[in-house]
N, C-alpha and C positions, 0 to 999 in steps of 0.2 A: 362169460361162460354161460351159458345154457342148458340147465338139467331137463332130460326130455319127459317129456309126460305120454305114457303108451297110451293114455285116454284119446289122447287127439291123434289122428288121421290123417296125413295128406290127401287131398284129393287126385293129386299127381307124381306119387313121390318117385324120386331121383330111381333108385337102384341102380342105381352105374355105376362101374367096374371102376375102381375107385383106385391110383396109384398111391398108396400110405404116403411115404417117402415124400412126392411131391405135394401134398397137403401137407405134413409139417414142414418143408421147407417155405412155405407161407405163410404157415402158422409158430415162427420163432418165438414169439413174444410167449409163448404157451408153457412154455418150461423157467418163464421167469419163478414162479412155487416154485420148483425144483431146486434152480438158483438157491433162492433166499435159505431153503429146507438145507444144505449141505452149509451154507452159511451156518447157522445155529447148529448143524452137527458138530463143526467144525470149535464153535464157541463156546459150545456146551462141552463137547469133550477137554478141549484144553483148560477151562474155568473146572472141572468137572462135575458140571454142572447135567446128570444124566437125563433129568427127565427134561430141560430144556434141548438136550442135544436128541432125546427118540420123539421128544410131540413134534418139533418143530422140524426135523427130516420128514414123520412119515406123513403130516400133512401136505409137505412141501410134494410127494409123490402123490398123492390122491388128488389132490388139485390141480395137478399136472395133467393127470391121468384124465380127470374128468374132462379137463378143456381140448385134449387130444381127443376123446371121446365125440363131444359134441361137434368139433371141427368135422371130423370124419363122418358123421348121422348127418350131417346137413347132405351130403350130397347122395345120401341113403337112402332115406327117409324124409328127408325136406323136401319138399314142395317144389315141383318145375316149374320154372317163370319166363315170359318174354324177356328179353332184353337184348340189347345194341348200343355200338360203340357211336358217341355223341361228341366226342373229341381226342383228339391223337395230342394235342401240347399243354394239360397234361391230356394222358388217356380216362377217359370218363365214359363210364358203362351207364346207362339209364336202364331199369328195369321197375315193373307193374305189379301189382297183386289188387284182388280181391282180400280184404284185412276180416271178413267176415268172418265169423265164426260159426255159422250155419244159425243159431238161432233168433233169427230178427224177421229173416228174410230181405231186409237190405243188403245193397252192397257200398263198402269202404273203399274206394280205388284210393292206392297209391303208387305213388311215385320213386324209386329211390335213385340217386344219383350218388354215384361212386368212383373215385379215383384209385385205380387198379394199377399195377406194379407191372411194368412193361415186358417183365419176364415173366409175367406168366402164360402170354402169346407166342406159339412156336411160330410166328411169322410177325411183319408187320403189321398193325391193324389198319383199318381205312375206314371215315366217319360213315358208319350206313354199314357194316358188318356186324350182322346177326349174332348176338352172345349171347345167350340163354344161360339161366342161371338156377342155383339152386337156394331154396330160402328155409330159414325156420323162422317160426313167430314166437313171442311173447309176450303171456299175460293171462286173462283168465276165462276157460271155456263159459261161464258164466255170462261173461259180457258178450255184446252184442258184437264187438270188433276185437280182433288181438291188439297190444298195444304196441308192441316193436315189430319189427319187418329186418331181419338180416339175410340181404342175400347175399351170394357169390357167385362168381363168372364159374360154369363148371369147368374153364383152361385151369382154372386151380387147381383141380383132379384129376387132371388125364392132358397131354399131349398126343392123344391122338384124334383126328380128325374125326374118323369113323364111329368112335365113339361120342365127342359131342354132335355129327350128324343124325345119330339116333335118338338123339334125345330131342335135340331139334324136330324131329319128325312122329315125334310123340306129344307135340303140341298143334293147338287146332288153330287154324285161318282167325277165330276168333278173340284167341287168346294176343295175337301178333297188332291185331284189329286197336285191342282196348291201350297197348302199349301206346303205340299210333294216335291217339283220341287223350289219352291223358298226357300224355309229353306236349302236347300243342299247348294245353292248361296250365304248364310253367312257365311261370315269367320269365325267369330267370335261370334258363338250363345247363346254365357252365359254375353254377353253385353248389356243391356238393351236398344232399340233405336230405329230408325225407318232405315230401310233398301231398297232402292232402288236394284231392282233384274228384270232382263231381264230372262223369262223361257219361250219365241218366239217358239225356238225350241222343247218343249214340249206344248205348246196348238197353235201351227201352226199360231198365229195371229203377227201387228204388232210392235215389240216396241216401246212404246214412249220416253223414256229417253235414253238422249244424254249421251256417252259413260262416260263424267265425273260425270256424274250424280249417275253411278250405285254403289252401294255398301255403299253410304255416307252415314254416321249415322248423326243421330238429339239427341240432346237432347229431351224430351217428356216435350210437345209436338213439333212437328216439327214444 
């Protein structure tokens, strides 16, 4: 879960028409709180045990709430990113970011590599289709880079075409460029992970990751 901080700004963010329904049907695991919170109601009332049975519901709904919250802001107000389908068995989305935070004047490229759920494609995919996606970061406006990268394919949020073509088309030749230029820098692209990649030499700016930094994979999330 992700609590959003109005400090920080996408420089691209989503706004797109966003289907509820089909983002928590991706997002099941989000009402596991909820789950546990009717548990302890359920526990607390029968033991009658009251205030174990009201903290442990109404938490179970606020923490529900929150992660349906943030699910939903990701494709709001999260950040638009390149990305493209890099494998159909499994399906494997690769997407890019700039991890900067604006105050360095470096840039952080990364990588993220993601194994996406086949239903979330109103069609088949095919390796080399365009999936742009939507991200949030975290960590702290303070530092010079954010420290986690969560994106998602915006098919998450919409079944309609016309709508991720818009989005698509609110991103620049550049943006498509740096995807392109850091996926060559993984070794290993059918790993699912996050990837630190220096590609200075193709968009002319400075790196910010220290030489052991580059290439290290995370587990998701980083």
């Amino acid at each position: 879960m992700l609590l959003i901080d109005k400090r920080a700004q996408a420089s691209n963010p989503g706004r797109m028409r966003v289907n509820r329904l089909r983002v928590i049907r991706f997002h099941l695991w989000a009402f596991i709180p909820l789950g546990v919170g009717l548990a302890l109601l359920a526990i607390g009332l029968y033991f009658r045990i009251f205030t174990l049975a009201g903290i442990g519901f109404a938490l179970g709904v606020i923490i529900t709430a929150l992660m349906i919250r943030s699910c939903l802001a990701r494709f709001q107000i999260g950040c638009i990113c390149p990305g493209k389908v890099i494998s159909i068995d499994p399906i494997l989305v690769a997407t890019s970011s700039d991890m900067s935070t604006g105050t360095s004047g470096n840039e952080y490229i990364i990588v993220a590599i993601d194994q996406i759920n086949p239903a979330a494609f109103p069609y088949p995919p095919s390796i080399g289709d365009l999936c742009p996606a939507c991200a949030l970061y975290a960590g702290f406006l303070s530092r010079p880079a954010w420290e986690q990268f969560h994106p998602e394919p915006v098919w998450i949020a919409t079944s309609e075409l016309s709508v991720v073509d818009a989005i698509a088309d609110r991103m620049h030749d550049a943006d498509w460029d740096q995807l392109q230029h850091a996926l060559k820098k993984v070794v290993n692209p059918m790993q699912p992970g996050r990837y630190r990649v220096d590609i200075s030499e193709h968009t002319g700016g400075n790196n910010g990751w220290a030489p052991e930094q580059l290439l290290s994979t995370y587990k998701h999330p980083i």
